[in-house]
MARMAR-481351 format. One record per residue (C-alpha): residue number from 1; x, y, z. Coordinates in Angstrom, 1 decimal. Layout:
N
[NUM; [X; Y; Z]]
...
//
This chain:
340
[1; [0.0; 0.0; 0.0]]
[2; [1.4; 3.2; -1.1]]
[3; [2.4; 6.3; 1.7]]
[4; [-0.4; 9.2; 1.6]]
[5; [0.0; 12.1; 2.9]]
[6; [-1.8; 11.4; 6.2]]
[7; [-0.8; 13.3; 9.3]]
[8; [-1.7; 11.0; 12.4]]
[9; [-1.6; 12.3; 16.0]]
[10; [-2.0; 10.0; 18.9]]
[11; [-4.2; 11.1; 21.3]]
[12; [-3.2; 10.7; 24.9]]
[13; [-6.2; 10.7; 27.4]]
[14; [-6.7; 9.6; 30.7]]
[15; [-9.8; 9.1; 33.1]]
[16; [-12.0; 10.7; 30.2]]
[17; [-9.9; 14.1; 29.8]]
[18; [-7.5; 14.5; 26.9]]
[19; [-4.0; 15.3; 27.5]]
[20; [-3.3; 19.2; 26.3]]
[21; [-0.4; 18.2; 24.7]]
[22; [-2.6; 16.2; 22.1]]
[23; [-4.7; 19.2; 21.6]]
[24; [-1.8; 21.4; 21.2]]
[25; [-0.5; 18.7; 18.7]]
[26; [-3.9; 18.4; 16.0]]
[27; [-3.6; 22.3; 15.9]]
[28; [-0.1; 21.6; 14.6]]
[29; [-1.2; 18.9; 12.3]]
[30; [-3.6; 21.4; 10.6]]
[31; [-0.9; 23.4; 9.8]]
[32; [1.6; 20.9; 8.4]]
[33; [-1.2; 19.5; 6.1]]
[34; [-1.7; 22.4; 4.2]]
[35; [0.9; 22.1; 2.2]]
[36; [0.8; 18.5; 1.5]]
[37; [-2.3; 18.4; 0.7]]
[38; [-3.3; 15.6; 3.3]]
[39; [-5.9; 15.1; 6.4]]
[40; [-5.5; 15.5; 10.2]]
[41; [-6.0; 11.7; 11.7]]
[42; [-6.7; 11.4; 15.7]]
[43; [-5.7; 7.8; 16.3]]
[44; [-7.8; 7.5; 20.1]]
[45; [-7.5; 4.2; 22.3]]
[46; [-9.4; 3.1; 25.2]]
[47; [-12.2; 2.2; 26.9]]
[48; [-15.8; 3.8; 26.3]]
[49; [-13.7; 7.3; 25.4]]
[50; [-16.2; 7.0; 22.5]]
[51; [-17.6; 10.6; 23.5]]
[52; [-14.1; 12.2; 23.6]]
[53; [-13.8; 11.5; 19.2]]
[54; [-16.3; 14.8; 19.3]]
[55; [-13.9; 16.8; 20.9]]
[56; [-10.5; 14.9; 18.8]]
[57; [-12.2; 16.6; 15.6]]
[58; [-13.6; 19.8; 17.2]]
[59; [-9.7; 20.4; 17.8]]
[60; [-8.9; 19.8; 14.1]]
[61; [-9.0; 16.0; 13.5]]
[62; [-10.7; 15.2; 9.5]]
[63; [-11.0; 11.6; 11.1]]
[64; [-11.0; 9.9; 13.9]]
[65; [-9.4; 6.1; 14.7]]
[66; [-11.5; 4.9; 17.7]]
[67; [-10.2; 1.7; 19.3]]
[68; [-12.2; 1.3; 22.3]]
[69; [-11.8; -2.0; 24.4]]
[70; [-11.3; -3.2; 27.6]]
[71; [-7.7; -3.9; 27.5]]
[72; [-7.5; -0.4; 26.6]]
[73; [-8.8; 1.2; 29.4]]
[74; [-5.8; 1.9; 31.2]]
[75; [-2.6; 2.6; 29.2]]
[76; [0.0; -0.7; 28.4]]
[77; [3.1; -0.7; 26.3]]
[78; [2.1; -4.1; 24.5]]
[79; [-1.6; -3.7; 23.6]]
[80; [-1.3; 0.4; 22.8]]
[81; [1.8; -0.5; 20.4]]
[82; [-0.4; -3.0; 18.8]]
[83; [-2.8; -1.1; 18.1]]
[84; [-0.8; 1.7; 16.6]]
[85; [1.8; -0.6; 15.0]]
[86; [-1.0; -2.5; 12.7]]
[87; [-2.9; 0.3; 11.8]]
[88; [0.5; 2.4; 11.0]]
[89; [1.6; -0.8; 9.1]]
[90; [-1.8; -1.1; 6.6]]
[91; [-2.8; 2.8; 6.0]]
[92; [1.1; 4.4; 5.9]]
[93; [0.6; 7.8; 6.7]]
[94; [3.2; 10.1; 6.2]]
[95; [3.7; 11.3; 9.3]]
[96; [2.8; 10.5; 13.0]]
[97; [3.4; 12.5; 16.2]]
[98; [3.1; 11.7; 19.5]]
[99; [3.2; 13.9; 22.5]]
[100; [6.8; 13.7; 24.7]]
[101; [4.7; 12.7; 27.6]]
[102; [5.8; 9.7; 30.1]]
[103; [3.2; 7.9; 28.1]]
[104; [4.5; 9.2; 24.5]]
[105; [8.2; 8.5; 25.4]]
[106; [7.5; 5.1; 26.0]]
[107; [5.0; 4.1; 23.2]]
[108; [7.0; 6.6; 20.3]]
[109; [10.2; 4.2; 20.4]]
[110; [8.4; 0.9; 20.6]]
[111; [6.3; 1.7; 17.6]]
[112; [9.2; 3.1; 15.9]]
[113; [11.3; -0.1; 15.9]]
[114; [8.5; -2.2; 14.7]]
[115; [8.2; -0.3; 11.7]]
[116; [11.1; 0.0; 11.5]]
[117; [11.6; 4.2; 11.2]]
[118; [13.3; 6.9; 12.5]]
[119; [11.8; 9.1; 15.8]]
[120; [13.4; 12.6; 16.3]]
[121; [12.5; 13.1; 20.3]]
[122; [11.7; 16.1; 22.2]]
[123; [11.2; 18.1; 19.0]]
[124; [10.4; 22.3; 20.0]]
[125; [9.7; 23.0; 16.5]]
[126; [8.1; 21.4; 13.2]]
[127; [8.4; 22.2; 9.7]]
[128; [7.1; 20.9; 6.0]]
[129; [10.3; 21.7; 4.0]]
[130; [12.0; 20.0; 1.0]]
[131; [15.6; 18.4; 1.4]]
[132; [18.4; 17.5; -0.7]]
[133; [20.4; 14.8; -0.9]]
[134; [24.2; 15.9; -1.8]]
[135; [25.5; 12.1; -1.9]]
[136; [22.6; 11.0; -3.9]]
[137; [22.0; 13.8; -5.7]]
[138; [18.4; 13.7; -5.6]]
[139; [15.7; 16.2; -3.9]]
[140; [13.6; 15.6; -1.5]]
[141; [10.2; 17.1; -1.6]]
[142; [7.7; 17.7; 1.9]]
[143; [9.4; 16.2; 4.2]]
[144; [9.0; 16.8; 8.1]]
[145; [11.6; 19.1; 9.6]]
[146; [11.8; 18.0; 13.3]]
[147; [13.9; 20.6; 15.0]]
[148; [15.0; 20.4; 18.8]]
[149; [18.1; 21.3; 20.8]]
[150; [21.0; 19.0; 20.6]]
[151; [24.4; 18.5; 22.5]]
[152; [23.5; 19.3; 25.7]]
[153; [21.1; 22.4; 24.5]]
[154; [24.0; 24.5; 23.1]]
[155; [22.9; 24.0; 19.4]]
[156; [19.6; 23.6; 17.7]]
[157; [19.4; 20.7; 15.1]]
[158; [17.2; 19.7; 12.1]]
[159; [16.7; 16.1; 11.5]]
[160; [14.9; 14.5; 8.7]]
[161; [13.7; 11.2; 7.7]]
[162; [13.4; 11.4; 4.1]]
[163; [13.5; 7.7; 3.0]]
[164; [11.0; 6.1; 5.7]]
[165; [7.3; 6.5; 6.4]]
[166; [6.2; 7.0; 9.0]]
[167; [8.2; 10.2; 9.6]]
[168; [7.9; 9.7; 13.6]]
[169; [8.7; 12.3; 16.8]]
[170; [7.6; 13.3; 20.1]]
[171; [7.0; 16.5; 20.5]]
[172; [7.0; 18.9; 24.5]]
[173; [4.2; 20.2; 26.1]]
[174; [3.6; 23.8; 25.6]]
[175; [5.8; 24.4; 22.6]]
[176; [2.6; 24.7; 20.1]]
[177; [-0.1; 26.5; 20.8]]
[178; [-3.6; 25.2; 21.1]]
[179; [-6.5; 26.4; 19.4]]
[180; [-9.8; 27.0; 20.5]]
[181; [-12.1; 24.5; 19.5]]
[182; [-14.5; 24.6; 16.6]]
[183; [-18.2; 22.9; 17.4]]
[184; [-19.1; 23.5; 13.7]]
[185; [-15.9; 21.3; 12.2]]
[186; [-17.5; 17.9; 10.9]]
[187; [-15.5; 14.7; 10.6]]
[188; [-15.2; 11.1; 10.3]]
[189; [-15.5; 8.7; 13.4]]
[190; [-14.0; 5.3; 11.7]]
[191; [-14.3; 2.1; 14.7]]
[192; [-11.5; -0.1; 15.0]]
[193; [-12.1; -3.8; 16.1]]
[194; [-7.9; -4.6; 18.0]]
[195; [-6.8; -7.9; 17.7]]
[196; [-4.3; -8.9; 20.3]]
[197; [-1.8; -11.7; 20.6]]
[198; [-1.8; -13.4; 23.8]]
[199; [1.8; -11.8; 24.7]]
[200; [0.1; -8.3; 24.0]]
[201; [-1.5; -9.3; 27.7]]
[202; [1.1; -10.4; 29.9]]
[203; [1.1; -7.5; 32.0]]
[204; [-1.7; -6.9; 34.3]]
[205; [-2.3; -3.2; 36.3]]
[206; [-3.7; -4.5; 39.4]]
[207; [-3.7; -0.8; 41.1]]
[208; [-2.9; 2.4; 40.1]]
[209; [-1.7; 5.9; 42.1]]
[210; [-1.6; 9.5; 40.5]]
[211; [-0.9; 12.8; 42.7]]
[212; [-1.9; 16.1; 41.0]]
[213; [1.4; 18.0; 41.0]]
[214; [0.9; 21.2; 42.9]]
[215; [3.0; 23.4; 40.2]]
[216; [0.7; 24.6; 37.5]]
[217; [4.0; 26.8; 35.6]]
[218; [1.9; 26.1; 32.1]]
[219; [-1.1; 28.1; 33.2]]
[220; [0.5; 30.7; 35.6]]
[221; [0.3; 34.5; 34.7]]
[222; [3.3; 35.1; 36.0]]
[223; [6.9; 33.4; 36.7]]
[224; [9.5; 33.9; 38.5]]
[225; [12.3; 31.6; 38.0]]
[226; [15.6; 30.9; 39.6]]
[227; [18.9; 29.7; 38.1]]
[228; [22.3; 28.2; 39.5]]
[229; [23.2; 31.7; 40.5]]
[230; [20.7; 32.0; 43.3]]
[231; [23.2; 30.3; 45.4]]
[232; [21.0; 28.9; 48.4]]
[233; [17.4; 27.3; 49.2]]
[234; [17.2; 30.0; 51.1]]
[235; [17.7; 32.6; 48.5]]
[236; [14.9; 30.9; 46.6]]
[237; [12.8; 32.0; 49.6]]
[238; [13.1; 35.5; 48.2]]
[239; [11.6; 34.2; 44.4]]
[240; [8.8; 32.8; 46.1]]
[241; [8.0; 36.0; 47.9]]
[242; [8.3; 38.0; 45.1]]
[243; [6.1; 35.3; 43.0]]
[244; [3.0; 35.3; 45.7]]
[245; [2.7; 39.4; 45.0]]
[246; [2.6; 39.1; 41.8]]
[247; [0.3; 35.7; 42.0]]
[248; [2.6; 34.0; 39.7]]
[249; [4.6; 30.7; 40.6]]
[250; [8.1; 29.7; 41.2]]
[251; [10.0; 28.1; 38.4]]
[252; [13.7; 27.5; 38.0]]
[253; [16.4; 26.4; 35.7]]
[254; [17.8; 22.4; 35.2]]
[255; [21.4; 23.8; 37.2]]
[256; [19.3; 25.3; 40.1]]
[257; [17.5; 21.9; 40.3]]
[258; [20.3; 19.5; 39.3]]
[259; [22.6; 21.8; 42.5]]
[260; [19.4; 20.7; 44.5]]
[261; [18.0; 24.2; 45.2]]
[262; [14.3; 23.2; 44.0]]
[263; [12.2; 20.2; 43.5]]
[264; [12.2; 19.2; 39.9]]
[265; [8.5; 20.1; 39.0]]
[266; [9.5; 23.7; 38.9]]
[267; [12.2; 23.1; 36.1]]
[268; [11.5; 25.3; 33.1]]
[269; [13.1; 24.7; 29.7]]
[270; [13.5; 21.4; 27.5]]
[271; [13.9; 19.1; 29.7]]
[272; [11.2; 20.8; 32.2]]
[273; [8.2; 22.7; 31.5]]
[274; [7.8; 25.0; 28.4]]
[275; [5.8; 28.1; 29.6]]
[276; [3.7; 31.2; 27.9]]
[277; [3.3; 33.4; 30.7]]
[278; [2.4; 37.2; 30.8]]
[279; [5.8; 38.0; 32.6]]
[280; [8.8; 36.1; 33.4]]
[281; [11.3; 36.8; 35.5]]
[282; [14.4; 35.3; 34.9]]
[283; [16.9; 35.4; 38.0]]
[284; [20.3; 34.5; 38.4]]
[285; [20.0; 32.7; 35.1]]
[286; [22.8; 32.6; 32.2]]
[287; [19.9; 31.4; 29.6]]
[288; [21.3; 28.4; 28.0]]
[289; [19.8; 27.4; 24.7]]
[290; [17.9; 24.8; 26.3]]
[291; [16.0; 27.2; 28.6]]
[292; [15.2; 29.9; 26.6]]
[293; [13.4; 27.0; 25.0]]
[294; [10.9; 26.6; 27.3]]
[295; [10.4; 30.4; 28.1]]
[296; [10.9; 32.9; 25.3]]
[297; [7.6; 33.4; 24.5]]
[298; [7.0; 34.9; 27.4]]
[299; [4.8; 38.4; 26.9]]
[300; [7.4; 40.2; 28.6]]
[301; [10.5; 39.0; 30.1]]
[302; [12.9; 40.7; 33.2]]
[303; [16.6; 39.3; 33.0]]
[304; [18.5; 39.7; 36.5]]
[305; [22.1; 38.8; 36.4]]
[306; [25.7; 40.1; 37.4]]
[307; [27.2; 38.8; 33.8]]
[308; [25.7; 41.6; 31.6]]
[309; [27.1; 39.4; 28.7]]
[310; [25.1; 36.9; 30.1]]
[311; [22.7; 35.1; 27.1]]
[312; [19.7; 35.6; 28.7]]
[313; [19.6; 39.1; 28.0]]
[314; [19.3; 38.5; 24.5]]
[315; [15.7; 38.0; 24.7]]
[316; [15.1; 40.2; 27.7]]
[317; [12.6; 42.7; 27.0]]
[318; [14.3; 44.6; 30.7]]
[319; [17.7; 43.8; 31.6]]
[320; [18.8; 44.4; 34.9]]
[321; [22.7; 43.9; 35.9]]
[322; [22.7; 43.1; 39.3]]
[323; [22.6; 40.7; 42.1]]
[324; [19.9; 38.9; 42.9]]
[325; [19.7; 39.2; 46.4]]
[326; [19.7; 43.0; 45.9]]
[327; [17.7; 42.9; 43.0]]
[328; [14.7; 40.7; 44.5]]
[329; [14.1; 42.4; 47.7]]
[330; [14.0; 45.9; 46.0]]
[331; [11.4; 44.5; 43.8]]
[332; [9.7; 42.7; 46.9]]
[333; [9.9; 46.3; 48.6]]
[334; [8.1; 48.0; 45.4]]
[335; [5.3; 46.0; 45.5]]
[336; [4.8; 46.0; 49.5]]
[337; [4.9; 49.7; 49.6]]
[338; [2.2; 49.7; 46.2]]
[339; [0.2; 47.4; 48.1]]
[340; [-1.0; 49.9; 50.6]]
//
């Protein structure tokens, strides 16, 4: 069966909600369709999630894959890559993203080595571009651009699959904006009937645990993060102040949590969170390539640092060379004094 120019995205759900990242994802699947002339495909397993396939094409799925069934209902690596390794195998679509989820990190590879493709991981960025081929020679046309930081964040790399379809990756959180949904957009809801081999089923969920983390950087207003150059738990004190007046939450950079300063759920950046606040604040941070990342499209963004070379303030929208513990209390002192 020949490739089309399908783009599938899997959509992650749990307990009846969909994951945002596979909203985020079909609004990106609109785009990349355009010029390839192809549809947007929602490929949706579970159990009874029947009633979530409205809101899969309400987000910008053409069709919908439904495999509903009881070994579905709570998310396995054997029966989920089954599912998405037969249907990839018979329709060949040309592309086929995943969120870069717990869930999506550990499905992506396992149906990438069955098929026997390439998956770019942790992509920030995705393109429809053509490429050519020096050593062969030939060109390329349409092919997926999946662009992410590489080498420890200090470049940003392009990588294309131009020979094997599916063209697979993974793609953050937070790195492509979500569109509201559409009631009037009509699609297709197509029912598939999985057939699982009895090794599909060896492992059994016999309980289950989730905690709600109490972090919400992806929907707060307003950040203030902390980098390596805070210097002390203590210090951080002062971020969290500063973050409470301005009803914002604490974030921080991988160094701050890899010296132990913070908890990792506050990590923002490409291995963290990526965030879209109204106003960051970006302390004691040098602004690796790998951070900026997560947080330069922030509305408006306030560098503090003592390096005044420092990369950071190369998207700052307000650069302040100083040090943090003089900096923040100042600003702590602002507010108080506004506040009464």
């Amino acid at each position: 069966m020949a490739t089309n120019n399908d783009i599938w995205v899997f959509i992650e759900q749990a307990d009846g909600k969909i994951a945002d990242v596979s909203l985020e994802l079909l609004a990106k699947a609109q785009e990349l369709a355009r010029p390839l002339n192809g549809r947007v495909c929602g490929l949706l397993c579970g159990h009874r999630v029947e009633a979530l396939a409205e809101s899969v094409i309400h987000h910008g799925a053409d069709r919908v894959l439904l495999a509903d069934h009881p070994e579905l209902a709570m998310y396995r690596t054997l029966p989920y890559a089954r599912v998405a390794t037969t249907l990839a195998r018979e329709r060949r679509p040309a592309i086929f993203l995943l969120g870069a989820t717990p869930l999506g990190r550990d499905l992506a590879p396992r149906v990438a080595s069955a098929l026997r493709v390439g998956l770019t991981a942790d992509c920030t960025d995705l393109q429809i571009g053509d490429y050519e081929s020096k050593k062969e020679q030939r060109l390329y046309p349409h092919v997926l651009y999946q662009i992410r930081p590489a080498f420890g964040g200090n470049v940003i790399a392009t990588i294309v699959n131009p020979k094997t379809r599916p063209q697979m990756a993974t793609v953050r959180e937070g790195v492509m904006r979500r569109r509201a949904p559409d009631s009037s957009r009509q699609g297709i809801v197509e029912t598939i009937e999985p057939m699982f081999d009895a090794r599909d089923l060896v492992l059994r969920v016999l309980s289950r645990e989730t905690r709600e983390s109490k972090v919400n950087l992806k929907g707060a207003p307003v950040i203030v993060s902390g980098g390596a150059g805070v210097g002390s738990k203590e210090k951080f004190d002062l971020l969290r102040e500063l973050a409470y007046l301005l009803g914002g939450e604490v974030g921080a950079s991988r160094a701050a949590v890899d010296a132990g300063l913070i908890s990792r759920e506050h990590q923002v950046g490409q291995t963290g969170v990526t965030v879209r606040p109204r106003l960051y604040i970006a302390a004691g941070i040098s602004g690796a390539v790998q951070h900026r990342a997560g947080m330069s499209e922030s509305a408006k963004i306030i560098a503090i640092n003592t390096d005044p070379h420092a990369p950071i303030f190369q998207i700052a929208h307000y650069k302040i060379v100083g040090d943090v513990a003089e900096v923040i209390p100042m600003m702590i002192r602002a507010l108080r004094e506004k506040a009464k």
